[in-house]
N, C-alpha and C positions, 0 to 999 in steps of 0.2 A: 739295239735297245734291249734291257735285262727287262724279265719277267714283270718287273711293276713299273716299267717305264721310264726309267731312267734312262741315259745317252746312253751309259759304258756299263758293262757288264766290271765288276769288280769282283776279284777272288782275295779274301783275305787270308793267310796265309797261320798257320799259330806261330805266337809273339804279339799280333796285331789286339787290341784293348775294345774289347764290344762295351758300351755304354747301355746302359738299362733304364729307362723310364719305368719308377715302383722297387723297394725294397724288401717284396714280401718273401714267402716262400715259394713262390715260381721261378722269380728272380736267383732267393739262392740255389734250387735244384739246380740251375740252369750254369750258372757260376761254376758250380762245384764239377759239373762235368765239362765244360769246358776247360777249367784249370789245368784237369788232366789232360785235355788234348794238348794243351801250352797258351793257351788263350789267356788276354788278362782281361779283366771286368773291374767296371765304376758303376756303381747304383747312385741313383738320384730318388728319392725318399724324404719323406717327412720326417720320421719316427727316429730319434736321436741313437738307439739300437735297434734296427731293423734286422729282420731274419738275413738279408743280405750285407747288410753292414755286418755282420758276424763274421765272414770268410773273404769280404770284398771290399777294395776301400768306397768310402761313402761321402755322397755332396747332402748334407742336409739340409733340404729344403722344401715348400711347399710346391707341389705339381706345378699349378700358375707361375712360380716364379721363370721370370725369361733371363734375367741374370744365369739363373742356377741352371738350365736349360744352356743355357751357351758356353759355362762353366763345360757342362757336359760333353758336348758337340767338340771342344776345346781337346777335353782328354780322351775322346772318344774318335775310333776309325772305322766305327759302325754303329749305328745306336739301332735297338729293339725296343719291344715294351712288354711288360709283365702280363697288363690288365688294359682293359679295351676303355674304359671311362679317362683316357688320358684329357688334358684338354687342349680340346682343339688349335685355339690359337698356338700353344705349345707343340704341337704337333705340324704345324703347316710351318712357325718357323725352323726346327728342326731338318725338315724337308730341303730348305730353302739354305741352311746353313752347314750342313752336316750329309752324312750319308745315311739314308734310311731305304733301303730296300725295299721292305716292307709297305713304304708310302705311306700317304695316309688317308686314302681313300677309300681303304676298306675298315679302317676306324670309326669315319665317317658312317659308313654302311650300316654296319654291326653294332653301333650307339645308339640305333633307333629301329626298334622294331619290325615298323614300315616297312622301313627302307630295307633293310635286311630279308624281311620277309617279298619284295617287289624281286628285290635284287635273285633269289633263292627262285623265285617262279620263271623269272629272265633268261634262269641260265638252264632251264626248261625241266629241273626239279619240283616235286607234288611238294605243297603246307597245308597244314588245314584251312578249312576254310576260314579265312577272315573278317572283321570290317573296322576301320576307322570311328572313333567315337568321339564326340566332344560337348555333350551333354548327356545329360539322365534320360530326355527326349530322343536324342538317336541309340542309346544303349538301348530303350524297349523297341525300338525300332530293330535294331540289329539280332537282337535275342529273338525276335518272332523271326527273323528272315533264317539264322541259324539252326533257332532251334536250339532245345537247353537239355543236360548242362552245356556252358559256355564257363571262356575262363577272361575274366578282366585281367588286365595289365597296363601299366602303363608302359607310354613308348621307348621311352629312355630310362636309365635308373634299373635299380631292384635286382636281390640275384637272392639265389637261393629260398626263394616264396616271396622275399619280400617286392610288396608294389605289386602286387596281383590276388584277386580274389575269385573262388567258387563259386559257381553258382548255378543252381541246383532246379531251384522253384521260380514262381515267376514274380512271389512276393517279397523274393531276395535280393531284387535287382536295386531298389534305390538303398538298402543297404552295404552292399557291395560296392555301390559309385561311391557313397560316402566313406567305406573305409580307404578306397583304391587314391580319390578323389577329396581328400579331406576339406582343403584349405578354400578360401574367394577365388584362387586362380585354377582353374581347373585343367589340370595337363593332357598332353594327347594319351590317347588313350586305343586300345586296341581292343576288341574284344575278339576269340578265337572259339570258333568249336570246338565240345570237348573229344579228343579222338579217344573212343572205345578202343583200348590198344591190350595185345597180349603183354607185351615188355617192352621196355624202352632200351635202345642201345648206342650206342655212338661209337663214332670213326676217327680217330685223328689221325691225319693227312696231311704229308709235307710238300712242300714246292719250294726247289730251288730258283736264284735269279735267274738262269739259265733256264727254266722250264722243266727241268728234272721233276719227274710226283713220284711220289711213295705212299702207301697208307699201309697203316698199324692193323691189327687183326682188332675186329670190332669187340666192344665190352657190351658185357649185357649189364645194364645199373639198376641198383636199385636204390630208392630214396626213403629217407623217415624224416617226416618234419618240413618236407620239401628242400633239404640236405640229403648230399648223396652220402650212402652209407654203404653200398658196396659196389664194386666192381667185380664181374663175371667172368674170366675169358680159359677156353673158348666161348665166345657167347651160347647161351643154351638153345641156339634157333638153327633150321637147317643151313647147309654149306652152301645153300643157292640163295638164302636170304642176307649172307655172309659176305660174299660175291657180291650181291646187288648193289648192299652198302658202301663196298668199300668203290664200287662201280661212282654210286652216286657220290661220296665223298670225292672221288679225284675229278669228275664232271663239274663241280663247285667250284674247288682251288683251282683250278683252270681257268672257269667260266669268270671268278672275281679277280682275274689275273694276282692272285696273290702269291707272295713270298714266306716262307717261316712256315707255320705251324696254323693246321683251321683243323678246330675239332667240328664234329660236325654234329646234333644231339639228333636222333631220330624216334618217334611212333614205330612198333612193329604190329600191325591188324593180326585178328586172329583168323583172316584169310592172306594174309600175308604181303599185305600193303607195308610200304614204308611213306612214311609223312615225315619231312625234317620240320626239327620245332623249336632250334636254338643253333646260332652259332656262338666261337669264339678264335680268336684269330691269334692264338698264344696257344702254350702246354698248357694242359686242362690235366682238370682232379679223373677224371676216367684214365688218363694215360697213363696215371701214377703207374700203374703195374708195369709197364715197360722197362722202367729201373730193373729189377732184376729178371724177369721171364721170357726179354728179348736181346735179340744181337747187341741193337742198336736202342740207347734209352731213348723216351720224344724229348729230350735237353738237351744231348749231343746232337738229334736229329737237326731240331731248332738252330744249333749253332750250327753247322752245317748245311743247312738251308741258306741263312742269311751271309754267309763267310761265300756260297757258292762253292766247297766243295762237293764230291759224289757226293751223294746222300747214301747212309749206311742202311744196311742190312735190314727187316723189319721182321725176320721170321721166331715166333712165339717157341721159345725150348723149351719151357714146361709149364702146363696148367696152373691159373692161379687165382687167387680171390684177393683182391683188396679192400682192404678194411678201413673206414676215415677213423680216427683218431678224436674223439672232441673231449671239450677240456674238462669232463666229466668222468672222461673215462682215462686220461692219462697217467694217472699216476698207476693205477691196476693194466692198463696198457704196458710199459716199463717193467713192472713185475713180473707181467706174465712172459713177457720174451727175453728178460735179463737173467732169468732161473732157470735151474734144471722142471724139466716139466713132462710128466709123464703123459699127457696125450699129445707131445710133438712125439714121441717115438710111436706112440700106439697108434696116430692115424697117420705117421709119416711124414708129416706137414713140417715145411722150412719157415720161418715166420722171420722179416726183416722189418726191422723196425727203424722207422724215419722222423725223425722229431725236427722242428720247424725253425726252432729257436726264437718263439715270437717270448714278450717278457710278460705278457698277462695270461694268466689260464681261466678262460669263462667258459659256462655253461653251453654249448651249442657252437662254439668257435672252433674251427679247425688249428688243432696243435701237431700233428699228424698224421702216418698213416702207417701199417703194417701189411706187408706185398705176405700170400701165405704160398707160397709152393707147394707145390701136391702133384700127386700122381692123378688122382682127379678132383676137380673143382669141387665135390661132395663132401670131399675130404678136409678140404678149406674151408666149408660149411660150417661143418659139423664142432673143426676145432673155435670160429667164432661163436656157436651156439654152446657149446660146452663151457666157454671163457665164460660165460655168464658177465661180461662187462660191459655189452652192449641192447640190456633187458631194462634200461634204465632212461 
């Protein structure tokens, strides 16, 4: 039996057509390095030009559809997913039709806060503390037990801030159900301690079918907007807090017997606790810097997880800063790595620029990202602080 329970360990071999459920840009990073190993890729997507429809051929369609789903499973000898909100029903009969590694039992998991947060304490990893919420009546409930700030969310749904609110005072609290909690039906609901943290950093960690783990050198992140807006690495915390992490990230992907790619998000205390406070069971936006500052990018890693080859290399060859990219700043993003640019010589910095190919450019949407190479991560600093493109 392989890593997520299947009968038979399968090794796909390159030639063999991985099927992707989601045509965004994880999908096509993930494509494009695969191509190179000899791998061929099918995206299954709504979006008539999706970032993956650019370099991969494309089934368009709505996630729900089970036609398009079988269509898939059809031209596919492995299927993965880009994005964890797949749905369900789609995902169990894929299982049942196709080959999924992965499963989908930790889709399951990871779609609901709860569960994900039960699951994360199971496999004998710290959260912060929790409670379950389903009125305004146990929210004041839960806030005097926790103690404020406290962070509402709902249980399923929401990324990048959205479907979660602050809260601060104690006269913010029916406020806050009401933004989190708009509508007559009122969704599960979590509400969390807020953990007093020095920095936030995360792990992404691979496990093949076979049992193989690997983890990446942890990112230190930081976020604007509750968008992540840089990646750190090496991370700026000591080499035993570094260790710990990537300790606890492979203790996880073990524990959730899962296959592919689990980033893992963590609290760093400023006595040097770690609390995980998010997963995601795909390549994530921290990993991005892997593309150029490791052996092994997390997109080959990924397809070499679920292929069940070795899992490559994971070791960081030089210091870097990743930069997200939104669609505010793209156009001055482009210029500033497509020219001659006198503080890439003066502070030494390699800047690669990755653009998504999504067809709208808005305000706060991820269009890309730029990996900066440096001798040291100050250096990566200093050249986004000087771009003056992301003061805005």
């Amino acid at each position: 039996m392989d890593a997520s329970g299947t009968d038979t360990v399968r090794t796909l071999l390159p030639g063999a057509t991985v099927g992707v459920l989601g045509g965004g840009q994880l999908g096509r990073m993930m494509a494009l390095a695969g191509s190179a190993m000899g791998y061929r890729f099918v995206a299954l997507d709504p979006a008539p030009d999706a970032p993956s429809g650019q370099v991969t051929p494309q089934i368009t369609a709505a996630y729900n559809d089970r036609d398009a789903a079988r269509e898939l499973a059809r031209r596919s000898d492995v299927i993965t997913y880009e994005f964890e909100n797949v749905d369900a029903g789609v995902a169990a009969l894929l299982t049942e039709e196709s080959y999924v590694p992965q499963g989908s039992a930790l889709l399951y998991t990871t779609q609901h806060r709860l569960r994900e947060k039960a699951a994360i304490e199971e496999a004998g990893v710290p959260v912060a503390p929790y409670r379950k919420v389903d009125s305004l009546a146990e929210l004041k409930v839960a806030a005097a037990e926790l103690g404020l700030p406290c962070v509402l969310k709902t249980a399923t749904g929401g990324y990048d801030g959205k479907g979660q609110a602050v809260i601060r005072q104690e006269e913010e609290l029916e406020e806050a159900f009401r933004q989190v909690a708009p509508g007559e039906v009122i969704p599960e609901l979590v509400l969390e301690k807020f953990v007093a943290f020095k920095c936030e950093i995360s792990v992404v960690v691979a496990r093949s079918a076979s049992g193989e783990v690997k983890s990446f050198p942890p990112s230190e992140n930081i976020h604007v907007n509750n968008i992540l807006h840089l990646s750190i690495v090496p991370a700026r915390v000591s080499e035993e807090i570094q260790l710990r992490a990537c300790e606890l990230a492979e203790t996880l992907i073990a524990g959730l017997d899962a296959v592919g790619l689990l980033a893992v998000e963590m609290f760093v205390t400023e006595d040097g606790q770690l609390f995980v406070n998010e997963l995601a069971p795909r390549p994530h936006n921290s990993g991005h810097y892997t593309m150029d500052a490791c052996t092994t990018s997390q997109f080959e890693q990924h397809v070499r997880a679920i292929c069940n080859l070795p899992l490559g290399d994971t070791t960081l060859l030089t210091p870097v800063v990743m930069v997200n990219v939104l669609g505010q700043h793209l156009d001055g993003a482009i210029k500033a790595t497509c020219t001659q640019d006198e503080k890439d010589n003066k502070l030494g910095v390699v800047p690669k620029l990755h653009i998504y190919g999504k067809t709208e450019s808005k305000t706060g949407r991820k269009m890309g990202h730029i990996n900066l190479l440096c001798k040291d991560t100050g250096d990566g600093l200093s050249w986004v602080e000087q771009s003056k493109l992301w003061r805005n």
